[in-house]
ROSE-4610 file (N, C-alpha, C; in Angstrom, 1 decimal, always signed):
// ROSE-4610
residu = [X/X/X/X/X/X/X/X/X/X/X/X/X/X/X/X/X/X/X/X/X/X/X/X/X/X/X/X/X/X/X/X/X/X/X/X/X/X/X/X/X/X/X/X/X/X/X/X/X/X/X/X/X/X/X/X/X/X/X/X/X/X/X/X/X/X/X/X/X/X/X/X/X/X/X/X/X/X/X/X/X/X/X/X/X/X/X/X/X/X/X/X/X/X/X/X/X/X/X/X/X/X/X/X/X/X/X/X/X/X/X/X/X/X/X/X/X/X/X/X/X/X/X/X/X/X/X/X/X/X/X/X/X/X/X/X/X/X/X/X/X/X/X/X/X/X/X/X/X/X/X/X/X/X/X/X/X/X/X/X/X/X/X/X/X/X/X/X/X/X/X/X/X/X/X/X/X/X/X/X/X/X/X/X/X/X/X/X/X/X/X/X/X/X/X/X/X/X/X/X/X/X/X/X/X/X/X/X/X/X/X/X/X/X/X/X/X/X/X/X/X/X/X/X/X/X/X/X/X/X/X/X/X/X/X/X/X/X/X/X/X/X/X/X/X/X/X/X/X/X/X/X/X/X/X/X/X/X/X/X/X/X/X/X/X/X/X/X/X/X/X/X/X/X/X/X/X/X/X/X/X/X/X/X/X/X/X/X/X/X/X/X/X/X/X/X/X/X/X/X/X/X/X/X/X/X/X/X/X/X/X/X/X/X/X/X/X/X/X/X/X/X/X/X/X/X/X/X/X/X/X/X/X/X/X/X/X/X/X/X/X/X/X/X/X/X/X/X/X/X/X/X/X/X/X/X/X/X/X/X/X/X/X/X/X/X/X/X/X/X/X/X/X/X/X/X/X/X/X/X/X/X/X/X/X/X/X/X/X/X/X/X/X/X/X/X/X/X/X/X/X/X/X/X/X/X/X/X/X/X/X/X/X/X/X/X/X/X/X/X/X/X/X/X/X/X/X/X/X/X/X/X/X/X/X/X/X/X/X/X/X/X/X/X/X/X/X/X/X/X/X/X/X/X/X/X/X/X/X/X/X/X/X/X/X/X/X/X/X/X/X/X/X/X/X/X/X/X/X/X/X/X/X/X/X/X/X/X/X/X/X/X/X/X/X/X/X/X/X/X/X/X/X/X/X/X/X/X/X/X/X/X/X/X/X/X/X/X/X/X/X/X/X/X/X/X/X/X/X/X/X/X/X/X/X/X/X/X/X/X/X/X/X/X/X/X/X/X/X/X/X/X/X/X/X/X/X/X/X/X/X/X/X/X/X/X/X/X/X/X/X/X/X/X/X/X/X/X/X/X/X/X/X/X/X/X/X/X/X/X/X/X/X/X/X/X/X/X/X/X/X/X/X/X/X/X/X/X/X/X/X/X/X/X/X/X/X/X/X/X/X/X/X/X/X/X/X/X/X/X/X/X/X/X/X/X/X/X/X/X/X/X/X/X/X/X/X/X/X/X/X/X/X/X/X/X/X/X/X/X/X/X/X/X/X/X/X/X/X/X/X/X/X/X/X/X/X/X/X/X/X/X/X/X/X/X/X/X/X/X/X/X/X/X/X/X/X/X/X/X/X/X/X/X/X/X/X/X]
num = [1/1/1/2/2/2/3/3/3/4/4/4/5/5/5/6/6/6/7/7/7/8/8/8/9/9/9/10/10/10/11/11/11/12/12/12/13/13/13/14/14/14/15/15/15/16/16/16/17/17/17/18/18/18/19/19/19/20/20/20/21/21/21/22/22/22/23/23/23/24/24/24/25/25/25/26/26/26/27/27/27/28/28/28/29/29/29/30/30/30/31/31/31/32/32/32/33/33/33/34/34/34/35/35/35/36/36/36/37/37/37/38/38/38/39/39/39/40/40/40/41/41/41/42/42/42/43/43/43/44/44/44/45/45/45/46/46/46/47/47/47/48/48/48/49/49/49/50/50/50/51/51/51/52/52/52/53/53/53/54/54/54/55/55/55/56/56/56/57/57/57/58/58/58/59/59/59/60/60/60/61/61/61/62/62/62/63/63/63/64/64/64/65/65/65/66/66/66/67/67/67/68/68/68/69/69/69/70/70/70/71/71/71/72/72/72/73/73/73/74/74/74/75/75/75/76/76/76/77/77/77/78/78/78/79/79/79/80/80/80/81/81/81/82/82/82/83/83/83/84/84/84/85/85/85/86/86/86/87/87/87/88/88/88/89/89/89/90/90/90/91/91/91/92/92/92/93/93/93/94/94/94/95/95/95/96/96/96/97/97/97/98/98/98/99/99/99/100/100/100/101/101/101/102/102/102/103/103/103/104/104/104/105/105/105/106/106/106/107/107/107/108/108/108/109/109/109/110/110/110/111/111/111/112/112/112/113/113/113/114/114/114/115/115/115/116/116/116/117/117/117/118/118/118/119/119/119/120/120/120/121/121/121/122/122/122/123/123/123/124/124/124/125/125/125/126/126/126/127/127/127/128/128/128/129/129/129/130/130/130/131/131/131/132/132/132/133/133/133/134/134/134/135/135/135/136/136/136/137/137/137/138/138/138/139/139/139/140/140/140/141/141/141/142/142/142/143/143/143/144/144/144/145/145/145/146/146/146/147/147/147/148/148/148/149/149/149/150/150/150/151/151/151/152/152/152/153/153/153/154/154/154/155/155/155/156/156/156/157/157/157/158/158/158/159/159/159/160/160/160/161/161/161/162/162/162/163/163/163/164/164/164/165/165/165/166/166/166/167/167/167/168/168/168/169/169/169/170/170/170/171/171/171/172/172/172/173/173/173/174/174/174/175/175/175/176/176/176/177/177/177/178/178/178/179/179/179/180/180/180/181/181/181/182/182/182/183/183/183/184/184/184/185/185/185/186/186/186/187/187/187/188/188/188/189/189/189/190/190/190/191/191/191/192/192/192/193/193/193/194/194/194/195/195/195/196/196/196/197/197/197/198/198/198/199/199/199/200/200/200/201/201/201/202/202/202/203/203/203/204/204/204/205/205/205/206/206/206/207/207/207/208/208/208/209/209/209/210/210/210/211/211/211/212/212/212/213/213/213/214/214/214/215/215/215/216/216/216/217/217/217/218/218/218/219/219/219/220/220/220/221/221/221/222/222/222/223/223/223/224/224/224/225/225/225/226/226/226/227/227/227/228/228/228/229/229/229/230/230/230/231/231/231/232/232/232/233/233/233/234/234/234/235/235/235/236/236/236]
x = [+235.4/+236.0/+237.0/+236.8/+237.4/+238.7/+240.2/+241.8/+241.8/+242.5/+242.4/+243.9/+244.2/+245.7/+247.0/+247.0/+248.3/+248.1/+247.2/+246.5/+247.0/+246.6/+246.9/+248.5/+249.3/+250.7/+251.8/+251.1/+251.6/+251.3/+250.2/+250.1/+250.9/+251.1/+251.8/+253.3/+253.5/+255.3/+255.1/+254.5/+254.3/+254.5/+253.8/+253.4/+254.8/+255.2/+256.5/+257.8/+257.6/+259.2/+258.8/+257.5/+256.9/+258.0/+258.4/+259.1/+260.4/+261.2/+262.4/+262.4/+261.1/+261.3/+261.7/+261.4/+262.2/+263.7/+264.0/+265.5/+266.7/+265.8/+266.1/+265.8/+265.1/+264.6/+265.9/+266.1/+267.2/+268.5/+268.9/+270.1/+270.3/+269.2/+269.6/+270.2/+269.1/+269.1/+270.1/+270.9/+272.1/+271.3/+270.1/+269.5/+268.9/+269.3/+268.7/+266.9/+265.9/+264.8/+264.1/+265.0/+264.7/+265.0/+265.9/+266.0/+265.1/+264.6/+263.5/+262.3/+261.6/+260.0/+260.7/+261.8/+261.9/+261.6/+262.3/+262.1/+260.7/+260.4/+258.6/+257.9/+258.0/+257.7/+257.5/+259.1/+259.6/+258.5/+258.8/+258.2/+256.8/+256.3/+254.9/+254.0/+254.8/+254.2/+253.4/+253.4/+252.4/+252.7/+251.6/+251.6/+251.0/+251.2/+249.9/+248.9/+248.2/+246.3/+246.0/+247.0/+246.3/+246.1/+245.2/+244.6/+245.2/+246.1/+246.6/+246.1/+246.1/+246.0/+247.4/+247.8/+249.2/+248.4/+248.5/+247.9/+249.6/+248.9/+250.2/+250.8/+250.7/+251.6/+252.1/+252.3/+253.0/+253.7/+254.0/+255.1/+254.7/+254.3/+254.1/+255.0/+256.4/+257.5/+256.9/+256.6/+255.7/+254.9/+254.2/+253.0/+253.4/+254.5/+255.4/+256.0/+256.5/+256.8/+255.8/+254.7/+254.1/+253.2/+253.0/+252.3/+253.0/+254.1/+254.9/+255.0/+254.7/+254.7/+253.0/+252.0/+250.7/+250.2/+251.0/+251.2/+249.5/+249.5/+248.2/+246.5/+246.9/+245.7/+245.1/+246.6/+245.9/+245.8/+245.3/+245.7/+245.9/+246.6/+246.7/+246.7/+246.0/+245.2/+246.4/+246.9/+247.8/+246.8/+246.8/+245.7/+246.9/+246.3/+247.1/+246.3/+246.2/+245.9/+246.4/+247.4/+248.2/+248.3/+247.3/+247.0/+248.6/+249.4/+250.7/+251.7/+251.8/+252.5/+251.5/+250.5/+249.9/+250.0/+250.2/+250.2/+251.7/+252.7/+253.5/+253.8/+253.0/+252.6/+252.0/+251.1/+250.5/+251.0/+251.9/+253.1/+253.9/+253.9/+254.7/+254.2/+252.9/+251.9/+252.3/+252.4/+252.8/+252.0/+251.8/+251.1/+251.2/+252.9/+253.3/+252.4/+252.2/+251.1/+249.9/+249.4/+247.5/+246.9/+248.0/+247.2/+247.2/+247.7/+247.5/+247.1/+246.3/+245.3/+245.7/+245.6/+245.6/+244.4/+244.3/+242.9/+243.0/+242.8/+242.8/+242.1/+242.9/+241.9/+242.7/+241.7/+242.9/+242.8/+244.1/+244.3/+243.2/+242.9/+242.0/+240.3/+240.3/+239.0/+238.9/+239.1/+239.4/+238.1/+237.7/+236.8/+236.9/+236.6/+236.7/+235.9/+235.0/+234.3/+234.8/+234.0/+234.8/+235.3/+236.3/+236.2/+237.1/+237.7/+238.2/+239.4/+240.6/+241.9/+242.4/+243.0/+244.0/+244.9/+245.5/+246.6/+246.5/+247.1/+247.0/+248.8/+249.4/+250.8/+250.8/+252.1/+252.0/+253.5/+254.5/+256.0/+256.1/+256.5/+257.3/+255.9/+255.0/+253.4/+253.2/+252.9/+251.8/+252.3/+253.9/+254.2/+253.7/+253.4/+252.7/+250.9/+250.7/+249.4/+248.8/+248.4/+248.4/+247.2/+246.4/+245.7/+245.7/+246.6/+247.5/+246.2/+245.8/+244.4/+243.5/+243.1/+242.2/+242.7/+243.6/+244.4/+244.5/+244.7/+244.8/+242.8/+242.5/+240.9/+240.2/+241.1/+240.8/+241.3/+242.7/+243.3/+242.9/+241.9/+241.4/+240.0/+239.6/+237.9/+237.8/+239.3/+238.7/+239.9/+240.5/+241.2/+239.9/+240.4/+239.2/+239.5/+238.7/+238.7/+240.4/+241.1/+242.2/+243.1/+242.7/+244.0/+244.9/+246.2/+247.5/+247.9/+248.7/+248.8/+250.6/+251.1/+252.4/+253.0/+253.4/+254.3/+255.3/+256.0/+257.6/+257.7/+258.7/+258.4/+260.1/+260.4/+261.8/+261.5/+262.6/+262.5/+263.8/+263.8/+265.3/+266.0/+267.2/+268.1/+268.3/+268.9/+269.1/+270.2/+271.2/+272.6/+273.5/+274.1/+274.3/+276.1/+276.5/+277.8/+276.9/+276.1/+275.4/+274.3/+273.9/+272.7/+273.6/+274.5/+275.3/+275.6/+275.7/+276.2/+274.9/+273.9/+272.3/+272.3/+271.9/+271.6/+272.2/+273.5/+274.4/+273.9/+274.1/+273.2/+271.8/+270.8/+269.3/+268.9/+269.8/+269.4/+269.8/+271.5/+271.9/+272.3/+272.7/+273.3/+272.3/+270.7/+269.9/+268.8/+268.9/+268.4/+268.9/+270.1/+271.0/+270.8/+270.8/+271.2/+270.1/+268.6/+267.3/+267.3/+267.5/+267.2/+268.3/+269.3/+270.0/+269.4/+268.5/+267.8/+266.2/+265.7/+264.5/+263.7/+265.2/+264.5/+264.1/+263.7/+263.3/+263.3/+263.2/+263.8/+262.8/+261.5/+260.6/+260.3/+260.5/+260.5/+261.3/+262.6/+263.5/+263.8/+263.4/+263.5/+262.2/+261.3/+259.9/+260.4/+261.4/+261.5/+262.0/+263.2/+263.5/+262.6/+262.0/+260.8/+260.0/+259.9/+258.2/+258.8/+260.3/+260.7/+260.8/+261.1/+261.3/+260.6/+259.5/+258.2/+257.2/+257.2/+256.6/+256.8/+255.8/+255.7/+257.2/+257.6/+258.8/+257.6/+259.0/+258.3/+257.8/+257.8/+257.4/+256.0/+256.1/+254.7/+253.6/+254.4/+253.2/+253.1/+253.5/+253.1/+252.0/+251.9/+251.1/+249.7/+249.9/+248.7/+248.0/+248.6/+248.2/+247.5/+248.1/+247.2/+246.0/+246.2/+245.3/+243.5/+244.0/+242.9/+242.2/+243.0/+242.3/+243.4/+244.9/+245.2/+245.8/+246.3/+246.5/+247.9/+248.4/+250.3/+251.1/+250.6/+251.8/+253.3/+254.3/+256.1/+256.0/+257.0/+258.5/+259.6/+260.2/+261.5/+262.2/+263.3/+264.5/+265.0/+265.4/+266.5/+267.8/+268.6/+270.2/+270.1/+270.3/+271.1/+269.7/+268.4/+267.0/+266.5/+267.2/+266.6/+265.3/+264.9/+264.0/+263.0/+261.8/+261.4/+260.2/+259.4/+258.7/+257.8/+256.4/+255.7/+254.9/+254.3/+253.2/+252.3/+250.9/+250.1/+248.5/+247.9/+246.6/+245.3/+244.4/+243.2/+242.1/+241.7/+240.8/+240.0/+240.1/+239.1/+238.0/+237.3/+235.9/+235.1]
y = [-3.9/-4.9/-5.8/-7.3/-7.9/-8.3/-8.3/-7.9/-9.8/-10.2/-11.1/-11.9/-12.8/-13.4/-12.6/-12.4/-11.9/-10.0/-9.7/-8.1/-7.9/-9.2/-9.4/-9.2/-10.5/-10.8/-9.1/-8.5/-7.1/-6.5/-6.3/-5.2/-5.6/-6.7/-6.7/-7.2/-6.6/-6.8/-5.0/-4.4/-2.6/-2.4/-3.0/-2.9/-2.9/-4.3/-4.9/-3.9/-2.7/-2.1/-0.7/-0.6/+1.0/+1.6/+1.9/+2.2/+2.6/+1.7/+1.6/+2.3/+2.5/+2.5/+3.1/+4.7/+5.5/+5.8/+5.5/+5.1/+4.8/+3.6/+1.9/+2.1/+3.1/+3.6/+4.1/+5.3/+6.2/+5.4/+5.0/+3.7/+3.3/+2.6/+1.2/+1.8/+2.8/+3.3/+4.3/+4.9/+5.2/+7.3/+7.1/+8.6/+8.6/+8.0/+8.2/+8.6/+7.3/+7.4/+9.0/+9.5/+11.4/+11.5/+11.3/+12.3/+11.9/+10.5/+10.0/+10.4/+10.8/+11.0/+12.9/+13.4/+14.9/+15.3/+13.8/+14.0/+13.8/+13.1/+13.1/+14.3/+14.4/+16.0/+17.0/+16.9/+18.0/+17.4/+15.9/+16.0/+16.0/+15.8/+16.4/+17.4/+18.5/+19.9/+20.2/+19.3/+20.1/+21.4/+21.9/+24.0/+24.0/+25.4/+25.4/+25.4/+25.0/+24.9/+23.4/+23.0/+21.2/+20.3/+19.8/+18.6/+17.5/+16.4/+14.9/+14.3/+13.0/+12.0/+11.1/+10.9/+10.4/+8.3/+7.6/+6.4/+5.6/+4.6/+3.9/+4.5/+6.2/+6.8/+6.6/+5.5/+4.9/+5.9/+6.4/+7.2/+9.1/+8.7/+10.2/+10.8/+10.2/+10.7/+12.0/+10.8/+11.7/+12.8/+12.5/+13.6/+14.7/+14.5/+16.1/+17.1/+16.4/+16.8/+17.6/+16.7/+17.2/+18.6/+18.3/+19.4/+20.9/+20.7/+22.0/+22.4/+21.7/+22.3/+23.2/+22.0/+22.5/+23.7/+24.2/+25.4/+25.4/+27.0/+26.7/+26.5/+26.9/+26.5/+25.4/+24.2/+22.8/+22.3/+20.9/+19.8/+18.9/+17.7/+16.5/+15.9/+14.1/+13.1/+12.2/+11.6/+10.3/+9.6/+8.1/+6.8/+6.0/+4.6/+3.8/+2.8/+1.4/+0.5/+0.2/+0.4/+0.3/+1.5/+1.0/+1.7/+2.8/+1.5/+1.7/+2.5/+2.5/+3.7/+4.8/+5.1/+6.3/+6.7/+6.4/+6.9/+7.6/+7.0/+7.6/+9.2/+8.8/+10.0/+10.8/+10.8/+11.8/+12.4/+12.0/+12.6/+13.2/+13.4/+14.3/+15.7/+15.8/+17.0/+17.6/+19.3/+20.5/+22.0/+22.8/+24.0/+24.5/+24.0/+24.5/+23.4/+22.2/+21.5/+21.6/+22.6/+22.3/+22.3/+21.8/+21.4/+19.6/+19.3/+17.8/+17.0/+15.8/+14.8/+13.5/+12.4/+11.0/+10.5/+8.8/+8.3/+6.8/+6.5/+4.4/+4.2/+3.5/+3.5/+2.4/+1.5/+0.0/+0.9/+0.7/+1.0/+0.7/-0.6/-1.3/-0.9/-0.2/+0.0/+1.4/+2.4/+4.3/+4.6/+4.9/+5.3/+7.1/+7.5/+8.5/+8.7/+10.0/+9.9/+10.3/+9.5/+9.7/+11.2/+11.2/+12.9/+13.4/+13.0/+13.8/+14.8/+14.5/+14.9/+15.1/+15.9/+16.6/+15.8/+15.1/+13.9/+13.2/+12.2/+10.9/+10.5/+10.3/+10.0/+8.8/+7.9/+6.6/+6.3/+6.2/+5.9/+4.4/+3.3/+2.4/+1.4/+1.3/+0.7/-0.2/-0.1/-0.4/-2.0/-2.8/-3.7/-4.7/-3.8/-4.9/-4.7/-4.3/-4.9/-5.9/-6.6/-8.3/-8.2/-7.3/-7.1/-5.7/-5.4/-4.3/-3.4/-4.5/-3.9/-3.1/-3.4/-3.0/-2.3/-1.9/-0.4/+0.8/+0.0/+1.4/+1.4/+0.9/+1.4/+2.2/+2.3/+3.3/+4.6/+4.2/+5.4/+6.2/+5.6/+6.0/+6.7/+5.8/+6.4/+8.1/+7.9/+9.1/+10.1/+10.2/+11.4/+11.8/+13.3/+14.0/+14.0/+14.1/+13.9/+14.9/+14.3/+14.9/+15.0/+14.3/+14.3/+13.6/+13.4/+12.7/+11.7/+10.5/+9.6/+9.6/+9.6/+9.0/+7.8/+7.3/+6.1/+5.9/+5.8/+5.9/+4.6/+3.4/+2.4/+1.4/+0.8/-0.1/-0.9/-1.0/-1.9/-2.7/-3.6/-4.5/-4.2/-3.2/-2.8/-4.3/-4.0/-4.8/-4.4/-3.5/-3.5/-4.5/-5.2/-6.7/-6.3/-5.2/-5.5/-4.9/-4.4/-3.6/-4.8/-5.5/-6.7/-7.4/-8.4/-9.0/-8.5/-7.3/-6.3/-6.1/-5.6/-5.2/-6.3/-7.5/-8.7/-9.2/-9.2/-9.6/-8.4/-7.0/-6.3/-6.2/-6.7/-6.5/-7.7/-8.6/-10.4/-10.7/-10.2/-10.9/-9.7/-8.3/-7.4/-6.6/-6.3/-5.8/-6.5/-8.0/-8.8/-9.1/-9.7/-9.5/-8.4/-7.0/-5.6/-5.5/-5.6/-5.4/-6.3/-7.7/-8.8/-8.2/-8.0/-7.1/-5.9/-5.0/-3.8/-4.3/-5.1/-5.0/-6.6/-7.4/-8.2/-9.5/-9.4/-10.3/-10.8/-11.7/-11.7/-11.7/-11.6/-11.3/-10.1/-9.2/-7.9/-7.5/-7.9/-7.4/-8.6/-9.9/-10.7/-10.8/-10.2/-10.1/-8.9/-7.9/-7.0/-7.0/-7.6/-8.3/-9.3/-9.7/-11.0/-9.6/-9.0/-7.9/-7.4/-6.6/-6.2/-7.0/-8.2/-9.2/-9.4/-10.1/-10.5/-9.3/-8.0/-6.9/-7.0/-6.2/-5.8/-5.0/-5.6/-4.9/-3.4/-2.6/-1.0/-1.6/-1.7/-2.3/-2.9/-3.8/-4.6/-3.5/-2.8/-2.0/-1.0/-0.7/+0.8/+0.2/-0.9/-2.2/-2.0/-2.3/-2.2/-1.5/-0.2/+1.1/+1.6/+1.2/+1.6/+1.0/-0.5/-1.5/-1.1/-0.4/+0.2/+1.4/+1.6/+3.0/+4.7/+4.4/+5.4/+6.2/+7.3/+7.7/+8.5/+8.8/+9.5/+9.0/+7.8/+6.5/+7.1/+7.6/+7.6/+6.6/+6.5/+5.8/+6.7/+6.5/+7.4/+6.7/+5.7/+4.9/+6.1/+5.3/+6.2/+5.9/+6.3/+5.7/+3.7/+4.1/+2.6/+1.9/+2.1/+1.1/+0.3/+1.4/+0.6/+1.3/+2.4/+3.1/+3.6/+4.0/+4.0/+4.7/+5.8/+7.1/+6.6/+6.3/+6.7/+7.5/+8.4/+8.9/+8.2/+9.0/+8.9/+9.6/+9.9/+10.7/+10.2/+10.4/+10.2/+10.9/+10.0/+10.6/+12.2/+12.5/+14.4/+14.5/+12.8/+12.9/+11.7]
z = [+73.7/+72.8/+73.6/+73.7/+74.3/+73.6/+74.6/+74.3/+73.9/+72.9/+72.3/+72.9/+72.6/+73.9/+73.3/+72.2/+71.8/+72.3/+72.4/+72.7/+74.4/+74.9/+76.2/+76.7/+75.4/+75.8/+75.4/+74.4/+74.0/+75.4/+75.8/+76.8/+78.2/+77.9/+79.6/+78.9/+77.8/+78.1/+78.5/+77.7/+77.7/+79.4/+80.0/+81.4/+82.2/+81.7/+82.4/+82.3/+81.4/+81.0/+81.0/+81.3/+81.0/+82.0/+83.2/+83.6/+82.9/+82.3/+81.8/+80.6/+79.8/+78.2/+77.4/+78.3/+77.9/+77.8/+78.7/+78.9/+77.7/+78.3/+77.2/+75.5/+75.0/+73.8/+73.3/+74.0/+73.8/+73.5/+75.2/+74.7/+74.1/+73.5/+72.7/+71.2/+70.8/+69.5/+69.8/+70.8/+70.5/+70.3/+71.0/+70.8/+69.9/+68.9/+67.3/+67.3/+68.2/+68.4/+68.5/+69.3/+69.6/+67.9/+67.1/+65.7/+64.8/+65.0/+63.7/+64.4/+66.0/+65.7/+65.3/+65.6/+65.1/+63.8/+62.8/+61.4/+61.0/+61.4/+61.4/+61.5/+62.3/+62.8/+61.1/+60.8/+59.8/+58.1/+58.7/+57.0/+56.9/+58.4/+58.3/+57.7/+57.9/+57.7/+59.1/+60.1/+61.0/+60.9/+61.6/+61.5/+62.9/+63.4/+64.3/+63.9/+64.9/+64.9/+64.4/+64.3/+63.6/+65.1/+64.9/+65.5/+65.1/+66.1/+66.1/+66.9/+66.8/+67.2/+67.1/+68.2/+68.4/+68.7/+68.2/+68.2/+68.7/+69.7/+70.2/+71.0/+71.8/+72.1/+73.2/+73.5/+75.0/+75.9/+76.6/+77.3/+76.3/+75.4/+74.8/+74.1/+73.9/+73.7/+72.7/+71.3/+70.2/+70.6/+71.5/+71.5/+72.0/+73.0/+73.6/+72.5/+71.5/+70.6/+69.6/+69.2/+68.4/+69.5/+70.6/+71.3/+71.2/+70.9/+70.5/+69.3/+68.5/+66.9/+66.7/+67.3/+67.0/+67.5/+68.8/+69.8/+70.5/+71.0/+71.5/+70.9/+69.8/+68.6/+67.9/+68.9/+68.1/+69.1/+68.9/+70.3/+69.7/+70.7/+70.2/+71.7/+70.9/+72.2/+71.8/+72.5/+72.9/+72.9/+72.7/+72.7/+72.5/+74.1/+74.1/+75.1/+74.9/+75.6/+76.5/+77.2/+78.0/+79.3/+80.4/+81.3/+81.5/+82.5/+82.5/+82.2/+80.8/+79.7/+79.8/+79.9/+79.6/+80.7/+82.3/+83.5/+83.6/+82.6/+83.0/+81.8/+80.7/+79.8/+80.6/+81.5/+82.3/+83.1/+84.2/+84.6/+84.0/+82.8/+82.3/+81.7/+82.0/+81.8/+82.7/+82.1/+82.8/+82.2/+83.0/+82.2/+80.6/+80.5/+78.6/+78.0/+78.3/+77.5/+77.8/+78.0/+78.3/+76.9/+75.8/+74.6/+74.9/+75.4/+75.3/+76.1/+76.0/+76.5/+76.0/+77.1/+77.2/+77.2/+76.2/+76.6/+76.8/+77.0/+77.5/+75.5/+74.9/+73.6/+72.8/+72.2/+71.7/+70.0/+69.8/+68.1/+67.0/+67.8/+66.6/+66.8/+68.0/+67.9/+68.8/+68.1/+68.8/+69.2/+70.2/+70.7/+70.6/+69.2/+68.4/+67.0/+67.5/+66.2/+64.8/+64.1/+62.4/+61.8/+61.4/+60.9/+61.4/+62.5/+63.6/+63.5/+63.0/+63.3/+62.0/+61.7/+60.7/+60.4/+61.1/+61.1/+62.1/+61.7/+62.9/+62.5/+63.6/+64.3/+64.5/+64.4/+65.4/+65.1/+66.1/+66.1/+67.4/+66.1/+66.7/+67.3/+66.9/+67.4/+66.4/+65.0/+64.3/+64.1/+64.3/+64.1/+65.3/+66.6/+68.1/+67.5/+67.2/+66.3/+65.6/+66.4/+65.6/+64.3/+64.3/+62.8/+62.1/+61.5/+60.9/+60.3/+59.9/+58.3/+59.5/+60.5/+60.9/+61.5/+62.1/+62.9/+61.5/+60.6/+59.7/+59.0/+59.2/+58.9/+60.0/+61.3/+62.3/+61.8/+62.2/+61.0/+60.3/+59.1/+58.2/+58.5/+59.3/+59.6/+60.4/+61.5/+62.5/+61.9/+60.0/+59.6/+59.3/+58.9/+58.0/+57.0/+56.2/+54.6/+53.7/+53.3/+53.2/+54.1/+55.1/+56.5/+56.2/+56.8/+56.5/+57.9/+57.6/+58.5/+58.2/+59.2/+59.5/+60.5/+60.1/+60.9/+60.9/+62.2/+62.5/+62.6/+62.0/+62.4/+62.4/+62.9/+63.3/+61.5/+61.3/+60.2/+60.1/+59.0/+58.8/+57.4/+57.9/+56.6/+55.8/+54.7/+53.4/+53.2/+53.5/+53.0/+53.8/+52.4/+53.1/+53.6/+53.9/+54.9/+56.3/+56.5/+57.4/+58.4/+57.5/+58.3/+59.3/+58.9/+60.0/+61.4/+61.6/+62.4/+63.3/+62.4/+63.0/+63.9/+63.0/+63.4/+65.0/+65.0/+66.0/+67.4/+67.0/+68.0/+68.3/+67.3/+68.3/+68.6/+68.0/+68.5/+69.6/+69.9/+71.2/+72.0/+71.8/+72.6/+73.4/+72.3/+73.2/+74.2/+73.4/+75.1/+76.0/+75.7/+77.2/+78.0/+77.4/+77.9/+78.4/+78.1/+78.6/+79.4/+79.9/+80.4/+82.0/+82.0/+82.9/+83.7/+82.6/+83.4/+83.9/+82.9/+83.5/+83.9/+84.3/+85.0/+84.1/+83.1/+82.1/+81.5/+79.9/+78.8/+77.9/+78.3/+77.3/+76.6/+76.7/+76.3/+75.2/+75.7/+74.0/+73.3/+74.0/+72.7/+71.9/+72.7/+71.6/+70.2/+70.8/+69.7/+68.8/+68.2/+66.9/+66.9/+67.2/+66.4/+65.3/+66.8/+66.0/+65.0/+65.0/+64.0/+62.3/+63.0/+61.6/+60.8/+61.4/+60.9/+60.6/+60.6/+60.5/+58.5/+58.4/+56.4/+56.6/+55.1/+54.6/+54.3/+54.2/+53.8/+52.6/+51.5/+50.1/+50.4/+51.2/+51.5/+52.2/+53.7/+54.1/+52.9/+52.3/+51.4/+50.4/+50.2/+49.6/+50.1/+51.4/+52.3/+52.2/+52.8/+52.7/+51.3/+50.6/+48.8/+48.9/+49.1/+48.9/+50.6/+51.5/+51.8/+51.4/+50.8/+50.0/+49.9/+50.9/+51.2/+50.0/+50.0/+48.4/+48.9/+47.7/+47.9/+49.3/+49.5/+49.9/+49.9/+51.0/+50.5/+51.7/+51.4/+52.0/+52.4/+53.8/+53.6/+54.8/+54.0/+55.3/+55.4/+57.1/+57.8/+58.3/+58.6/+59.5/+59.1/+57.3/+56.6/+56.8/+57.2/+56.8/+58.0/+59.4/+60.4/+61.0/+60.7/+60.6/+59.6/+59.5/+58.5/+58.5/+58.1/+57.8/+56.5/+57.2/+56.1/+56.2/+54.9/+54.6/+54.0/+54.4/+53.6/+53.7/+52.5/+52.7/+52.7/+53.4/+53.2/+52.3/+51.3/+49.7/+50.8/+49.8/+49.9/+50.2/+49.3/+49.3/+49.2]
């Protein structure tokens, strides 16, 4: 599948900060990032023995985590287009995970047969996705019938003494601050754009209905800058 210019311009900011991003994740959000993919985690219900699919899983953060809930009876695959980020998810494999595997795989088109996984994962991705609809029709194709999808995703609170504040930090404090460590300025000013212009929660839970998904939540996090959704795939 040929990477389209915006597919292009996504993967090489990824490229450009893969190094840094873990870091820079943590910092910026003040740690928080570690307590929203944990919450994920919890409202999942993963159990052992479940099979994931960690989609977007750049660096892996997610997938370390979930490889410990599923224990030795499940697995889960990280998939990410981004050579870069996944080389450094691979370095982080050690004996305690011989449940988990990396794969070179664009969101929009998983090189994964239909049916596949118990649940499918994806934290802080689905908004660098320039055609939404069709990353969740992968989604959709390689759950199993009854499987559950979650998404961790950055959003823009609406409590209006709280926005001015947000605003003032991810517009001007976190590009400067990235533009300082990594050299650049395209990278964190791409990230309030992606955040802005991304579906309100209301709109994606919209989406999600409207492809077919069924028991749709919602659940903000720390004042609505974070944001958890569910949702299931029909039974039959």
């Amino acid at each position: 599948m040929l990477m389209s210019n915006r597919d292009i311009f996504i993967k090489n900011i990824f490229s450009s900060v893969a190094s840094h991003i873990d870091f820079l994740s943590s910092f910026f959000s003040f740690g928080m990032d570690n307590a929203w993919r944990r919450k994920l985690i919890q409202v999942s219900g993963i159990q052992d023995g479940t099979t994931v699919l960690d989609v977007c899983t750049g660096t892996g953060k997610l997938a370390f985590l979930l490889s410990r809930q599923v224990g030795a009876h499940g697995a889960v695959i990280g998939a990410d287009f981004c050579e870069d980020m996944l080389r450094i998810a691979a370095g982080k494999n050690n004996p305690r995970t011989a449940n988990i595997s990396f794969i070179i795989s664009d969101a929009k088109n998983l090189s994964i047969p239909d049916n596949s996984f118990d649940i499918v994962t994806t934290a802080f991705g689905m908004r660098n996705i320039h055609d939404t609809v069709c990353a969740l029709g992968e989604v959709q194709r390689v759950l199993k019938p009854g499987g559950r999808f979650f998404c961790l995703e950055l959003t823009t609170p609406k409590i209006s003494w709280f926005f001015p504040i947000y605003k003032v930090y991810v517009f001007k404090v976190i590009p400067l601050i990235g533009r300082l460590i990594t050299k650049t300025d395209i990278p964190y000013t791409y990230l309030p754009k992606s955040i802005e212009t991304f579906f309100s929660p209301r709109e994606f839970r919209k989406v999600m209905e409207q492809i077919g998904f069924h028991d749709v939540t919602v659940y903000p996090m720390t004042l609505g800058i974070a944001t958890i959704y569910g949702a299931r795939k029909a039974s039959s």
